[in-house]
C-alpha positions in Angstrom: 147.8 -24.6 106.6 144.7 -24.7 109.1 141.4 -23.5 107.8 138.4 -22.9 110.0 135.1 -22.5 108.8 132.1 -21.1 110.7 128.3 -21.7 109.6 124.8 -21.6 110.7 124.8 -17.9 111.7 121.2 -15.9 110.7 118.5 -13.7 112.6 116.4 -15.2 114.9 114.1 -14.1 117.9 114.4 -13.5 121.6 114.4 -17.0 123.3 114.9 -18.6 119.9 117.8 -21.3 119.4 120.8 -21.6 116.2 123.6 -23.8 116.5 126.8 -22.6 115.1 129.4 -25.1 113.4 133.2 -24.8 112.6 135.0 -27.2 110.5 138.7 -27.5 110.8 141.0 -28.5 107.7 144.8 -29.0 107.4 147.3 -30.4 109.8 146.0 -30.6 113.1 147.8 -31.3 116.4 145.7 -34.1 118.1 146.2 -31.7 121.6 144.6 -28.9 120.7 141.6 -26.7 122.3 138.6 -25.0 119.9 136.9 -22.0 121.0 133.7 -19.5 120.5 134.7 -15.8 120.6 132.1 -13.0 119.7 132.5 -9.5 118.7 129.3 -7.1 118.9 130.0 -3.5 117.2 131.8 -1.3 119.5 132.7 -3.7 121.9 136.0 -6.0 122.5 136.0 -9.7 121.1 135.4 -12.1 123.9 135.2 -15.6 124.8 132.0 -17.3 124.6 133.4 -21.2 125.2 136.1 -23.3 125.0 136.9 -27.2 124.7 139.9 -29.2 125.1 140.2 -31.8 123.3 140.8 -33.6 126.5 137.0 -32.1 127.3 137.8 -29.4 129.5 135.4 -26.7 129.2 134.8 -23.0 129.8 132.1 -20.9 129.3 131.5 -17.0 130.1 129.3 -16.5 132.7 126.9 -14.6 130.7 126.0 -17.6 128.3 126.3 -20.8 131.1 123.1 -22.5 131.1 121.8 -21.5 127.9 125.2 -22.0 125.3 126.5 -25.5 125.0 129.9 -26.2 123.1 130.9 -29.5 121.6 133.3 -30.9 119.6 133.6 -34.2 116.8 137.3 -35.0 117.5 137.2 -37.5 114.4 135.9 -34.8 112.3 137.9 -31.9 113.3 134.3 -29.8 113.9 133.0 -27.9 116.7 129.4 -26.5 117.3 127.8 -24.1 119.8 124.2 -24.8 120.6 122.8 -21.6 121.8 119.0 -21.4 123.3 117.4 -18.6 125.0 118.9 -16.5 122.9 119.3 -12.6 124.5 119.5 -9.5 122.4 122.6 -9.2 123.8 124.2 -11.8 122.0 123.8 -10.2 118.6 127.6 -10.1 117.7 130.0 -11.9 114.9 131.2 -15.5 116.4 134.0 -16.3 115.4 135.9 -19.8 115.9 139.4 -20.0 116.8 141.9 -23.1 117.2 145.2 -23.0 119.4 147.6 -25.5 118.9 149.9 -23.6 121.5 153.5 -23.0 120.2 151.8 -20.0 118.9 150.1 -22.2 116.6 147.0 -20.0 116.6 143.8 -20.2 114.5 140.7 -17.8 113.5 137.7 -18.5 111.1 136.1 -15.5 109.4 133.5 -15.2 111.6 129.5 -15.8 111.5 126.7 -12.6 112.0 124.1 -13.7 114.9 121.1 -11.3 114.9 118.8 -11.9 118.0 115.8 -9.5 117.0 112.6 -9.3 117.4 
């Protein structure tokens, strides 16, 4: 059974930085991609970022050039760097894992409050 485990969530100001962390645990496929979502209240979950683990990446247009996702293959852990923070990324991140073969993943989720 795959666990994910987000941290590093917490208030911060406009323009301020956090960086997120998820640690996966359990059996793993070795081809695999790890993603960002975020929910704020009222609105649909979305993606924030993805990685491959052959290092593909995606980002939503809203966060490129100010969110960076990377991963520690060895470790099973992905992070999200996020500077310049907006008000308007105030939302629960949550970390998902897709193994395909509907092999699908989700964390519990991590509160980001931008606020000043």
């Amino acid at each position: 059974q795959v666990q994910l485990v987000e941290s590093g969530g917490g208030l911060v100001q406009p323009g301020g930085s956090l960086r997120l962390s998820c640690a996966a645990s359990g059996t793993i496929f070795s081809i695999n991609t790890m993603s960002w979502y975020r929910q704020a209240p009222g609105k649909q979950r979305e993606l924030v970022a993805a990685k491959t683990t052959a290092g593909n990446t995606n980002y939503a247009d809203s966060v490129k050039g100010r969110f960076t996702i990377f991963r520690d293959l060895y470790n099973n852990t992905m992070y999200l760097q996020m500077n310049s923070l907006k008000l308007e990324d105030t939302a629960v991140y949550y970390c998902n894992l897709d193994e395909g073969w509907d092999l699908n993943y989700w964390g519990q989720g991590t509160q980001v409050t931008v606020s000043s």
